[in-house]
C-alpha positions in Angstrom: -10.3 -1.0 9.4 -14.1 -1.4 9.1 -15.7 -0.3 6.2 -19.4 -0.2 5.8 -21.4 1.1 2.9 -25.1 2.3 2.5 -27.0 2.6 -0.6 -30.2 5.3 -1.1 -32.8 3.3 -2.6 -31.8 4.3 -6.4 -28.4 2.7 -6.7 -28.3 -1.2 -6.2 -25.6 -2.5 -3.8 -25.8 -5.7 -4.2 -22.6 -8.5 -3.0 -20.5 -8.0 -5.8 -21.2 -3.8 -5.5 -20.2 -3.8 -1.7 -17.0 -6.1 -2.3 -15.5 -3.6 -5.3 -16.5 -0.1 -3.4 -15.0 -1.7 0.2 -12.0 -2.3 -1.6 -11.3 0.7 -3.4 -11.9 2.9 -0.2 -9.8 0.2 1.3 -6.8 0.4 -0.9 -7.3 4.6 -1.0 -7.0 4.6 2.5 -4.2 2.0 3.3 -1.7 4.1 4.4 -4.0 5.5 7.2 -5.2 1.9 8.0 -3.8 1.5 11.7 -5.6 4.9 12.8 -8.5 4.3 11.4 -10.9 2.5 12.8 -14.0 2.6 10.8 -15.5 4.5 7.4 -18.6 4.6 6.4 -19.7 4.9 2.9 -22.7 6.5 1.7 -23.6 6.4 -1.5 -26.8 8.5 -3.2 -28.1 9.5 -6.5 -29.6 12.8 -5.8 -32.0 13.2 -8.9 -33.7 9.4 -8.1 -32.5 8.2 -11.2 -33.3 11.4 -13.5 -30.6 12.6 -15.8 -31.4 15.9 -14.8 -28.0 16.8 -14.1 -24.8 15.0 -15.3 -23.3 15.0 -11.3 -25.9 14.1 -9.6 -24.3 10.6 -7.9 -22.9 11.6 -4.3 -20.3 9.8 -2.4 -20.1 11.0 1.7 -17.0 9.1 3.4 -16.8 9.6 7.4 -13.5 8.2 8.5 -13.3 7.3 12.4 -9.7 8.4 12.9 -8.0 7.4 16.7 -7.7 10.0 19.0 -9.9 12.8 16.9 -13.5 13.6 15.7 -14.8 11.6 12.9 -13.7 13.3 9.3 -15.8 13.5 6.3 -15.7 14.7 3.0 -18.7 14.8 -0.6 -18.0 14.3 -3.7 -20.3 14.6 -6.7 -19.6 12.9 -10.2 -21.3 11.5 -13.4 -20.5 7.8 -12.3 -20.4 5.5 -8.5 -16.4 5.0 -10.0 -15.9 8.7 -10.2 -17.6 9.5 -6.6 -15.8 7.4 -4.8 -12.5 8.2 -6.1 -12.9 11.6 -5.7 -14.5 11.6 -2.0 -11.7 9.1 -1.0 -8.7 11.2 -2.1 -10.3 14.5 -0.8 -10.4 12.1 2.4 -6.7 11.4 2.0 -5.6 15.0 1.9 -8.0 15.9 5.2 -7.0 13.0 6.8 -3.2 13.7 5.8 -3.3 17.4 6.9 -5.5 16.6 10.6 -2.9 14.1 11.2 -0.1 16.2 10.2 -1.4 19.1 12.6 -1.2 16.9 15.7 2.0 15.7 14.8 3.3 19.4 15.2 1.1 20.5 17.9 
């Protein structure tokens, strides 16, 4: 599975940032590891830094699932910690129910 992530230009991403985020989406995801093929991560803070509103960091995961459409899922949170965890389980639960519908189809 091949993760990628993406910054917006107000959250730094630097080595150290890239290897923890890769491998908490990793480890989220591990069950679902031989169908997927790739995620991408994109993470944004929508108010450029501004504490205008205390949700205002954005996590978008697209998971490229075998056999189906790519799958994607937002989550917005205080923190990067809380964004990811929460875009990565609603991603667990889509991915869990799309797979569970081919399975009875």
């Amino acid at each position: 599975m091949q993760v990628q992530i993406h910054t917006d230009n107000n959250i730094e991403g630097g080595e150290a940032f890239t290897k923890w985020a890769t491998t908490t989406v990793s480890e989220a995801l591990e069950r679902f590891s031989g169908q997927i093929t790739r995620l991408d991560v994109h993470l944004s803070d929508e108010n450029g830094g501004k504490k205008t509103n205390p949700e205002n960091i954005q996590c978008m995961i697209e998971a490229r699932v075998e056999g189906h459409q790519p799958l994607a899922t937002k989550h917005h949170a205080p923190s990067l910690n809380q964004a990811i965890d929460g875009a990565a389980d609603k991603l667990v639960r889509l991915i869990d129910s799309t797979l569970g519908r081919t399975a009875r189809n």
